[in-house]
N, C-alpha and C positions, 0 to 999 in steps of 0.2 A: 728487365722484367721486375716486377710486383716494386719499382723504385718510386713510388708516389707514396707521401707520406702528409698528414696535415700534425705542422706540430706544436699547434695551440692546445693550452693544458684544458682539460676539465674542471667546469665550474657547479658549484649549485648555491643558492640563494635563498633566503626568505625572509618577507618583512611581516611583520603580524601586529594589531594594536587590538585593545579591549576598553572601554568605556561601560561606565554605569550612573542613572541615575535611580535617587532614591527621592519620596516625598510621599508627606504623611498631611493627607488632608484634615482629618480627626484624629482624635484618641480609638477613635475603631476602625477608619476606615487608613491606609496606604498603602502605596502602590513603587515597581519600582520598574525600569527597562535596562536593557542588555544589548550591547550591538560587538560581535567583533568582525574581524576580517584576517584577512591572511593573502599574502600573495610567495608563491614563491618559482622557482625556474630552477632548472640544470640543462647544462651543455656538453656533450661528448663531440671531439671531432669526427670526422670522417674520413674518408678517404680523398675525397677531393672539396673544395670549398663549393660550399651547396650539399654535400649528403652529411652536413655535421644533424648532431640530433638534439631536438630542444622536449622539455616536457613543462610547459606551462601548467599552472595549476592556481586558480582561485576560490577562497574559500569567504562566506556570508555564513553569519547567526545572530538573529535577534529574536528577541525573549521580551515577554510581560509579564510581570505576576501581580496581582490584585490580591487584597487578605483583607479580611471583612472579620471583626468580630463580632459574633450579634451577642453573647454573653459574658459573663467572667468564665462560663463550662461549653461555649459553644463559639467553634471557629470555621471557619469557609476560606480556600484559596483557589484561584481562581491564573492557570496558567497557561498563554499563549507563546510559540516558538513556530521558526522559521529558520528552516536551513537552506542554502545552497552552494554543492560544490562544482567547479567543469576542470575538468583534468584531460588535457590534452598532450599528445606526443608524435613527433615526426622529423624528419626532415626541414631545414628552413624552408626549402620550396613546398613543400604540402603545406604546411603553418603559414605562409603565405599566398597561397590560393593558386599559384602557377604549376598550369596542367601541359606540362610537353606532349600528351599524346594529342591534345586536341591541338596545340602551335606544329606539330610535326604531320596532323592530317593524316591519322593512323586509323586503319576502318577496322570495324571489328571488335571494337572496345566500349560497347555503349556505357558500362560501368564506372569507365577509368575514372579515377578523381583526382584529385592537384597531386604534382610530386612525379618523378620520369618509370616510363619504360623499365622492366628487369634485363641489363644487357650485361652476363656473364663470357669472359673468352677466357677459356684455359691459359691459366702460365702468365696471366696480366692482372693487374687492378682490376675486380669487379665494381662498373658502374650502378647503383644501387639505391632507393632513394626509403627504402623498406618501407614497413606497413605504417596506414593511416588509423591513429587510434581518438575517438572521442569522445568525452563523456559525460554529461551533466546529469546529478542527481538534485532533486527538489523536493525537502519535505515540509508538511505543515501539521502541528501537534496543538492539541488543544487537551485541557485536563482542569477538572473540577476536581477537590477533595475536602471533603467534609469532614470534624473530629468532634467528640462532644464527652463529657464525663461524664456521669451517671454512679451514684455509690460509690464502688468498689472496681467499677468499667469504667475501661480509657477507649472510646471506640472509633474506628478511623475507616470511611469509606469514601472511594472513589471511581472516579472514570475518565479514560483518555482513549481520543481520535486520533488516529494518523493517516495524512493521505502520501501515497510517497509516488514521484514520477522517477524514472529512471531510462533516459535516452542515451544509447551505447550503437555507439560505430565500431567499426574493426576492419579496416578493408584490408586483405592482403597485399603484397608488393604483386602479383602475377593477376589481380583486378588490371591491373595496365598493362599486362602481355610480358614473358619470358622469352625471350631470342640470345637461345642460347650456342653460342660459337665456338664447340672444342672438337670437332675431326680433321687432322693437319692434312689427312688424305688428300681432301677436297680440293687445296688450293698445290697439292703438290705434284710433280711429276706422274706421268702414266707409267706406272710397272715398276717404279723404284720408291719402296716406303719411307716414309719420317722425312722427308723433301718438300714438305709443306709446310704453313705457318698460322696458328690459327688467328693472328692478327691482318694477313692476309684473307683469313675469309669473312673475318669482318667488313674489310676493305671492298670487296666485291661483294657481300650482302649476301653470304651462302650461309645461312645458320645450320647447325647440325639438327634441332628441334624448337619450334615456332610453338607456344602454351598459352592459354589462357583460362581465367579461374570466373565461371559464372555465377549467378544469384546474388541477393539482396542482402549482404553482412552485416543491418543495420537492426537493434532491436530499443522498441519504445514499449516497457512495462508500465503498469499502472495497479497498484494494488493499497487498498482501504484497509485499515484496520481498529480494531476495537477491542477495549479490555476495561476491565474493570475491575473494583477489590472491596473485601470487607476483612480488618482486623481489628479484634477486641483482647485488649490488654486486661486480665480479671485477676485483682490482686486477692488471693484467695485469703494469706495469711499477710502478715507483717515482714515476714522471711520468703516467701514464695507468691510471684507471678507467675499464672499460665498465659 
């Protein structure tokens, strides 16, 4: 009993680069871009080869900014940005799209998604393939900011859009059914207790409790936002700014 072991170490990883270009068309006008990336990964094993656990994750950002001066006292920048992350995690079999309830023709499960069945028996390796998690965030940023001097004022106004998408999965491990195998009763002796084996009632398909977990674990947010600002730097004295 419980002698299954996987005994590949745990890993995790990441590779990440960043780039920039810079260029100045005039003495007022230059412009510059931004791009990075990232990719990274970790590995836990499991219990048996196939419930190890992976959590992929890639990450995009790229950037414009635009600076315009139309004065020696008046400036304008002008900033665009893009993000996107997807962070996933599961099982090799769920990360790889294989759905045993549907190869095994399991009715009852119109939800189930890639990755096996919850099949726990007392006193043995639980077969396990745990929850399916995934998730891509998408933002898009835009921002004007305007500065200009005036006297004794240094004055700085602006404005930024954001639109952000946020699509998040979570399906539980009992989205694919719980058949759980732990009363030795069952497969033992009539009138003499503990004469049973709960791998024996695996064996003949007598589970102690048959579960399944319903509705739709998936959620796609979408929310807009907007801001804006005005600060004015006013040097009152030689010694003191408000």
């Amino acid at each position: 009993r419980q002698n299954y072991a996987d005994g590949r170490s745990s890993r995790s990883r990441s590779d990440q680069m960043m780039s920039r270009v810079d260029h100045r068309f005039t003495s007022n006008d230059s412009i510059y871009g931004r791009y990075g990336y990232q990719n990274s990964d970790s590995f836990s094993p499991g219990n048996f080869p196939g419930l190890e656990r992976l959590s992929p994750s890639r990450k995009h950002v790229a950037s414009g900014v635009y600076t315009k001066t139309l004065s020696p006292t008046r400036l304008n920048e002008v900033r665009f940005a893009y993000q996107r992350e997807t962070n996933n995690a599961g099982s090799k079999r769920i990360l790889d799209g294989v759905n045993i309830v549907k190869q095994l023709g399991i009715k009852g499960l119109p939800l189930a998604g890639p990755g096996a069945p919850d099949i726990p028996i007392s006193g043995f390796t639980s077969f396990n393939d745990g929850a399916e998690t995934r998730r891509a965030d998408q933002t898009w940023q835009a921002i004007d900011m305007f500065s200009f001097n005036k006297g004794r004022h240094f004055v700085k106004l602006g404005f930024e859009f954001r639109r952000i998408h946020v699509d998040f999965l979570n399906n539980p491990v009992n989205t694919r059914g719980n058949w759980d195998f732990g009363n030795t009763e069952w497969s033992g002796l009539e009138g003499f207790p503990g004469t049973g084996n709960t791998f024996a009632n695996f064996l003949l398909g007598l589970p102690r409790q048959k579960a399944r977990r319903p509705g739709d674990h998936s959620s796609f947010l979408r929310a807009t936002e907007y801001a804006g600002y005005v600060q004015d730097d006013f040097k009152v004295t030689s010694k003191l700014t408000l």
